[in-house]
Every structure is written in structure tokens, then in C-alpha cells.
C-alpha positions as CSV (number, residue, x, y, z in Angstrom):
1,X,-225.0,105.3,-81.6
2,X,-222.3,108.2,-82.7
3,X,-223.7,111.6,-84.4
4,X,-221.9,112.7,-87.5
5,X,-220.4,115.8,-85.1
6,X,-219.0,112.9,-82.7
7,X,-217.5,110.9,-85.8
8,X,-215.8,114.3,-86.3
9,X,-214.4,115.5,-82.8
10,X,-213.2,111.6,-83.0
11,X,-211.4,111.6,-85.9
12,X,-210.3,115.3,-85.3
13,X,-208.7,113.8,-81.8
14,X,-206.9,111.0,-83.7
15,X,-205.2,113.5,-86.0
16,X,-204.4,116.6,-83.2
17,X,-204.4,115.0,-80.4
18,X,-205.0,117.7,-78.3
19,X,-208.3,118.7,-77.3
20,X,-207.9,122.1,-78.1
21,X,-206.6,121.5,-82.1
22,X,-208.8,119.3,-82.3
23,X,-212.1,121.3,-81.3
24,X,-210.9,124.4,-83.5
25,X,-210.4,122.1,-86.6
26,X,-214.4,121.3,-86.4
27,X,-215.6,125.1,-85.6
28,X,-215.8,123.6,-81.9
29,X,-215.4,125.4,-78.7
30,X,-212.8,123.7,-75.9
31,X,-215.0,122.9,-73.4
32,X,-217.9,121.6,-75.7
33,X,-216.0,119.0,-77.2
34,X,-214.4,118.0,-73.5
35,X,-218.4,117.8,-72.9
36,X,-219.0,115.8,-75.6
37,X,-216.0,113.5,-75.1
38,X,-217.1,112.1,-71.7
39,X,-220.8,112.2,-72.8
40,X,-219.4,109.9,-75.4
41,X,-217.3,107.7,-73.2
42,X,-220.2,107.7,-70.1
43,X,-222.2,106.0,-73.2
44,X,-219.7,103.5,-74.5
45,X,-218.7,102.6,-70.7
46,X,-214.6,103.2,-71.3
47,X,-211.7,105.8,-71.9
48,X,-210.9,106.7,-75.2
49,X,-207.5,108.8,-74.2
50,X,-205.4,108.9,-71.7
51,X,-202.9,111.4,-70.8
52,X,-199.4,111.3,-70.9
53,X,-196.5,113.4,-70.9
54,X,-198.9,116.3,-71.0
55,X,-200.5,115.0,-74.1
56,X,-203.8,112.4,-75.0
57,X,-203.4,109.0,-76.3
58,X,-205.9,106.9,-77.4
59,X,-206.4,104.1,-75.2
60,X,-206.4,100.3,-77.0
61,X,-210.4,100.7,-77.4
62,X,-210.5,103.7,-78.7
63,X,-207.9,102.6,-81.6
64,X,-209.6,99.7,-82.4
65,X,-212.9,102.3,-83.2
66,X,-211.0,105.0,-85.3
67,X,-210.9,102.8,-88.4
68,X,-214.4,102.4,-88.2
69,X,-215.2,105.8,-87.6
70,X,-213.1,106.7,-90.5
71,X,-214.7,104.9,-93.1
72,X,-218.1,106.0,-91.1
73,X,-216.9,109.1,-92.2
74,X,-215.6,108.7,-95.5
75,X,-219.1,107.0,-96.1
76,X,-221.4,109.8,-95.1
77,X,-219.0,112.3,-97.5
78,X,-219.2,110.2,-100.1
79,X,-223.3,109.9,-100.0
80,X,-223.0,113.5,-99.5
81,X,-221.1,114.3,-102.8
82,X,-223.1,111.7,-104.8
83,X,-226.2,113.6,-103.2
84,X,-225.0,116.8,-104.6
85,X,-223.9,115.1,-108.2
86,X,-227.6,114.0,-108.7
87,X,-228.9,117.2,-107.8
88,X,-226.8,119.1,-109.7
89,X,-227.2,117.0,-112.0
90,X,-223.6,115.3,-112.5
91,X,-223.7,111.6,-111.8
92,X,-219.7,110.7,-112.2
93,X,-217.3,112.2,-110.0
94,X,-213.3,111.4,-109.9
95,X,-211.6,112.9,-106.6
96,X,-207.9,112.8,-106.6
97,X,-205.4,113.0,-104.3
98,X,-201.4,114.4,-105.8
99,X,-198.2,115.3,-104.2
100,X,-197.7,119.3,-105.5
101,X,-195.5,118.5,-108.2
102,X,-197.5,115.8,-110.0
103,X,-200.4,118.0,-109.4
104,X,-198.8,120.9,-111.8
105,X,-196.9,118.8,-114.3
106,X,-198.8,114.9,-114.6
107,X,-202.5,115.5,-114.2
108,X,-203.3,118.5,-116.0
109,X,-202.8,116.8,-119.7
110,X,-204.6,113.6,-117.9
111,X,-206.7,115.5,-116.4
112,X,-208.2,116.9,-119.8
113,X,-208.2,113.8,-122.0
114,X,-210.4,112.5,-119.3
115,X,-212.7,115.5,-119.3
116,X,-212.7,115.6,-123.2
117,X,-214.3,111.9,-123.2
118,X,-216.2,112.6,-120.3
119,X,-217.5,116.6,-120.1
120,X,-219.8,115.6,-117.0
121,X,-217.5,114.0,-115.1
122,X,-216.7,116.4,-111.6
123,X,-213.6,116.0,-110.5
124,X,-212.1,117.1,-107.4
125,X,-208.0,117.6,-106.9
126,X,-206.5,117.0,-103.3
127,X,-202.8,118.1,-102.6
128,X,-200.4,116.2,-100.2
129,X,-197.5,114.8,-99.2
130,X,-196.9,111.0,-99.9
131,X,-198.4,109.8,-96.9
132,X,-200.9,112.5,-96.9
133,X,-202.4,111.2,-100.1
134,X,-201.4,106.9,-98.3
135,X,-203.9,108.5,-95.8
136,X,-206.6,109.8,-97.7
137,X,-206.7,106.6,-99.6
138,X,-207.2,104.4,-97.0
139,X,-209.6,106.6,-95.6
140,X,-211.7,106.7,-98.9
141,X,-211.7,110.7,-99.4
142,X,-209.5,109.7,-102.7
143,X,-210.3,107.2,-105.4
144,X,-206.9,107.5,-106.9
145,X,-203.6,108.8,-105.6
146,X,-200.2,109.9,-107.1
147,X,-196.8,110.2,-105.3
148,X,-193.5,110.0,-105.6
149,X,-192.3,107.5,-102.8
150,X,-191.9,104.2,-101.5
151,X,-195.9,102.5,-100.5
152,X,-195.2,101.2,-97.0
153,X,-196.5,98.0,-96.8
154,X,-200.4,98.6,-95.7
155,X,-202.7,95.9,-95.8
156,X,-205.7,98.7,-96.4
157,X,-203.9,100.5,-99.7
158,X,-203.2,98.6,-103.3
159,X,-200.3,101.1,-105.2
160,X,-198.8,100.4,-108.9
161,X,-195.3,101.8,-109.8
162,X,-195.9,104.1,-112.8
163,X,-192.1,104.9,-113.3
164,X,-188.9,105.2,-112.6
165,X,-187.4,108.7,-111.5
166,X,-184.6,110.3,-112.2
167,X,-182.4,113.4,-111.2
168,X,-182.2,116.3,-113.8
169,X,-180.6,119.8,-113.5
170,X,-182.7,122.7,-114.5
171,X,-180.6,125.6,-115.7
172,X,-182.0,128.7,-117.7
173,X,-181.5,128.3,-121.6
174,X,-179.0,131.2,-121.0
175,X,-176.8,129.5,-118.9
176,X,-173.4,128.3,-120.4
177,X,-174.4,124.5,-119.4
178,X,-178.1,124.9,-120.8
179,X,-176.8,122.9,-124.1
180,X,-174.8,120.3,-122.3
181,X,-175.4,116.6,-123.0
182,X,-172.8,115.1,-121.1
183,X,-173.3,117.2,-117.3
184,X,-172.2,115.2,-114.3
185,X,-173.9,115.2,-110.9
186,X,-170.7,115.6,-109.4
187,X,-169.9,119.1,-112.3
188,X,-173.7,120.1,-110.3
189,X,-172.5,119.6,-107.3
190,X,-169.1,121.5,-107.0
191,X,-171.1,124.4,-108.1
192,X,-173.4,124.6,-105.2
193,X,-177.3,123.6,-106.6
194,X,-180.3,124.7,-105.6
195,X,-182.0,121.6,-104.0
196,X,-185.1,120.0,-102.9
197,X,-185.4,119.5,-98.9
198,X,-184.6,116.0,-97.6
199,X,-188.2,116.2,-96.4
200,X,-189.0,115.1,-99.8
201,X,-188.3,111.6,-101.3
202,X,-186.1,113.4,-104.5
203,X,-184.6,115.9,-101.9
204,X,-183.6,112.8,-99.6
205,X,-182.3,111.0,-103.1
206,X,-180.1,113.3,-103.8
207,X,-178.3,113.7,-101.1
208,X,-177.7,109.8,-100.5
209,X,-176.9,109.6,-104.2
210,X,-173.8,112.5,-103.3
211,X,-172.9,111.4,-100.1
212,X,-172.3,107.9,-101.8
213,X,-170.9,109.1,-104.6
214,X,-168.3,111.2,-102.5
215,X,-169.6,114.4,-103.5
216,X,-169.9,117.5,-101.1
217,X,-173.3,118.1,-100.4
218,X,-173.6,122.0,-99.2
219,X,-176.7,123.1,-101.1
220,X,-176.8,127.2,-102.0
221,X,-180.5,126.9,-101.6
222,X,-183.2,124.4,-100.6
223,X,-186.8,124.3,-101.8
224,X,-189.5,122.3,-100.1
225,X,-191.8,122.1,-103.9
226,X,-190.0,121.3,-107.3
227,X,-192.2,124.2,-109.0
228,X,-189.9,126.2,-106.2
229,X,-186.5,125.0,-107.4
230,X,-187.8,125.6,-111.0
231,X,-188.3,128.9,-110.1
232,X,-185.6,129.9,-108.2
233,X,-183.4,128.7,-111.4
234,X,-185.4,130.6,-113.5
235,X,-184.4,133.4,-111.9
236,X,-180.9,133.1,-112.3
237,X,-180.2,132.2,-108.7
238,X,-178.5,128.9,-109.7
239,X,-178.7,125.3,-111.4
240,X,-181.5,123.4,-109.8
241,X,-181.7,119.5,-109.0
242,X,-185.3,118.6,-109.3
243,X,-186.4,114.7,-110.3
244,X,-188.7,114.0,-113.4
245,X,-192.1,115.4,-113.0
246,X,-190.1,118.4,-111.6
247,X,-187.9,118.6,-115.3
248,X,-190.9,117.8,-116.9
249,X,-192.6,121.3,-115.6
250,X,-189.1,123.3,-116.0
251,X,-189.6,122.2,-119.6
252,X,-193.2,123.6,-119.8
253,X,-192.0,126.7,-118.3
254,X,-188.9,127.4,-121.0
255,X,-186.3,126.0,-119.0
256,X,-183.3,123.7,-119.6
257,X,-183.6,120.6,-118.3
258,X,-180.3,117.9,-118.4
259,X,-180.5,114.7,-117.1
260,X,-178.3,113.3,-114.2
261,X,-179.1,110.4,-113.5
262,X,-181.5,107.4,-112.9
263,X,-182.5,106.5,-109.4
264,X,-184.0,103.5,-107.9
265,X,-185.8,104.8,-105.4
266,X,-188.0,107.1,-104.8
267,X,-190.6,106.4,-107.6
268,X,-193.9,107.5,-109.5
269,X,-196.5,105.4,-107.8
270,X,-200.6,105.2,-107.8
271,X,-202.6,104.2,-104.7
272,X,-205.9,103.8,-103.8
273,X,-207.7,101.8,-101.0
274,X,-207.7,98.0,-101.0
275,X,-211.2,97.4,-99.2
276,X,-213.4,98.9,-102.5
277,X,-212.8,98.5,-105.9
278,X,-211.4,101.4,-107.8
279,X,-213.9,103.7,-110.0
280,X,-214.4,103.8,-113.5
281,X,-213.2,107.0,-113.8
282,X,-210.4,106.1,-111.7
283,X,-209.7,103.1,-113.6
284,X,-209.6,105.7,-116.8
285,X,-207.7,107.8,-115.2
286,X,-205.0,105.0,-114.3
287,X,-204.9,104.2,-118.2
288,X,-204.2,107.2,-118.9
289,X,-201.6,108.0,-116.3
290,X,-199.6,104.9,-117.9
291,X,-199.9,105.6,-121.3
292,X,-199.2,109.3,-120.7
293,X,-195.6,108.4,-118.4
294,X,-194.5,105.5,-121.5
295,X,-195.0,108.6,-123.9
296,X,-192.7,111.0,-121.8
């Protein structure tokens, strides 16, 4: 009933929302995909948006489609990919969805046990926010995804806490507090840090942890990556607050790193969707991810 490019311009309206994003997102003109949206809802005999305040909505039918045309979707992609495995002649393939830090300092060492016990395994790497890579789960594009959050409860996405976080300052090994054991949040704070953006789960920690704590919060700097605040204090530019994956790269890259403090919240979580069962390599990868965090 729907051609793949319909599936498309659907899902592309359910993400833009505007006719116009939407159409340049697929390589579509404007007024093809209008045609193409009431050829589609002459056919189906109902309105899939409505406009208001200027802007489309999808109308009650037309939400109760889009999860169907997503895993549609995610279905033809997937055939797709395993299509190209076979023919060029690699039959496993791990796709894997990571927030930016995770992505440098996690799944590299993962990454390459994997590879060394499988050499023909493909794998793909995805980079997102949290609820990007919540999204791409339940969508199927990932078979395994790693954030630093909170999993909103989602009937469609199963998520395993990996660890804890906590709240380190990165320093370089220059500065007079690089050989502290005994630095306070509160010693970090006077001094004006370089922070991540409230934006981000860590960023939003830590300044709940000083507001509650009584501590001014007037950042000299604000960075919306941890590799960013690792690099601004690598340059001298200040003491950094960054949580663990983020001390763990500062480490890698010859910094200082002192722990703060532990936090309960955000933490270093796995998804994946509910509705299929998880990969082998995914599976492998999962063991791996937990036996790699206990080690740290």
C-alpha cells in the first residue's frame, strides 16, 4: 500500500514537521512531497496533519500509523544492510548507538575486544544524545545503546544500568591541585570551573549538586561535549567538571583527573528495543561493556 519514498516523507513529517524540512531531509522538492501527501491521504480516505498555530500536527490516525511505518522502515534498512553483509561477504553486523563521550572513552577498548574475537564482524557507530539513541532503539536502527541518563519509562525499550557516575575535576598535571587527594566540590567551585551545559544529564548534576550544597554556581566556561571541557582544561583555561567517562578520557589524554563526588543520578545505562531480542554480537558487546566498567 505505501512505497518506501512515502514511508520516508512520513517518517520525515513526524520528525520536522513542516513540510518543507521535511521534503529537503529526503532530497525532495516542496511541492512534490505536498503532492504526494494528499495522493497518500486521497488513498487512505483521512487527514494525516492538521495545521495549527502555523505549524502541522498529526491527526489521531496518522499517529496511530507512524509506529508502524517506523519499524516498516527500520525493517527494509535492516534487509538492506544484511543484503549488503552477504554480498560483501560479511554475515554479522553490530550497529551502535552512543552519546559523544562514551563513544570516545567506553567503546573503543570494547569495541576491539569484540573485533579481536570476531575480525568479520561490521560494525556501525551512531552518535546522539540520550534520547536520540532512546529513539533509535525503539525504532530498530540500533541493536545496542549507551547513555548517560535516566530511561523514561517506555513500554517499547528494555535499558540495564551499567554504573554509577560520578563528578571529577580535570586539571592539567601542571596545575598546583593536579596532586590533590582531598579536593572539594565546593574548593572547585569558588574558583570558577569550566562546566558541562545543563543540556546534558552531568551538566544538569552539577549544578543541582551546588545549588543544594549552597555553592555559587557562575561557571567561567560551559562546554556542551566532555572531550570539550577536557580540552579546554588542557589548555590552561581552567579546572574542568566532567563526570566519569568524561575523567576517564582526560586520563587517556595526560590529564589530572580528581574525584568529587558520587552522584545518584544521572547514570551509565544500555538500551535496546523491547519488541526483538537483542543480537549476539550485541549480547557480546553488553558482556563486555560490564566487565569493562567493574574493571575501571
Amino acid at each position: 500500500m505505501f512505497s518506501r519514498r512515502e514511508l520516508l516523507l512520513l517518517r520525515a513529517m513526524y520528525q520536522h514537521r513542516t513540510v518543507t524540512a521535511a521534503a529537503a531531509s529526503i532530497n525532495m522538492t516542496q511541492p512534490a512531497a505536498s503532492a504526494l501527501l494528499r495522493d497518500m491521504e486521497i488513498r487512505l480516505g483521512f487527514l494525516l496533519f492538521s495545521r495549527e498555530k502555523r505549524r502541522l500536527q498529526l491527526t489521531s490516525q496518522a499517529r496511530t500509523l507512524i509506529p508502524e511505518v517506523l519499524n516498516a522502515l527500520a525493517g527494509i534498512e535492516s534487509v538492506e544492510r544484511l543484503a549488503g553483509d552477504i554480498r560483501q561477504g560479511t554475515m554479522a553486523r553490530l550497529v551502535v548507538g552512543a552519546v559523544a563521550i562514551a563513544a570516545s572513552s567506553l567503546l573503543p577498548p570494547a569495541l576491539m575486544r569484540i573485533r579481536k574475537a570476531h575480525s568479520e564482524l561490521a560494525v556501525t557507530l551512531r552518535a546522539g544524545t540520550a534520547l536520540e539513541i532512546i529513539e533509535m532503539a525503539v525504532d530498530h536502527r540500533i541493536d545496542l545503546g549507551v547513555i548517560v541518563g535516566t530511561v523514561a519509562d517506555n513500554e517499547r525499550v528494555s535499558s540495564v544500568q551499567l554504573a554509577p557516575l560520578s563528578l571529577y575535576a580535570i586539571c592539567r598535571k601542571d596545575h598546583p591541585w593536579a596532586a590533590r587527594r582531598d579536593l572539594s566540590l565546593a574548593e572547585v567551585a569558588m574558583a570558577g570551573p569550566i562546566v558541562l551545559a545543563t543540556a546534558l544529564p552531568a551538566g544538569r548534576a552539577t549544578r543541582q549538586v551546588m545549588e543544594a550544597e549552597g555553592l555559587p554556581y557562575r561557571p567561567m566556561m560551559e562546554a556542551m561535549q566532555s572531550s570539550s571541557a577536557c580540552a579546554l582544561a588542557a589548555e590552561g583555561l581552567g579546572v574542568a567538571i566532567v563526570e566519569s567517562l568524561g575523567a576517564r578520557y582526560a586520563q587517556r589524554q595526560g590529564l589530572a583527573a580528581m574525584h568529587l563526588m558520587a552522584l545518584e543520578d544521572p547514570v551509565l545505562a544500555l538500551v535496546w528495543s523491547r519488541d526483538r531480542s537483542m543480537s549476539m554480537p550485541a549480547q557480546q558487546l553488553h558482556e563486555v561493556l560490564r566487565q569493562q566498567v567493574d574493571a575501571w
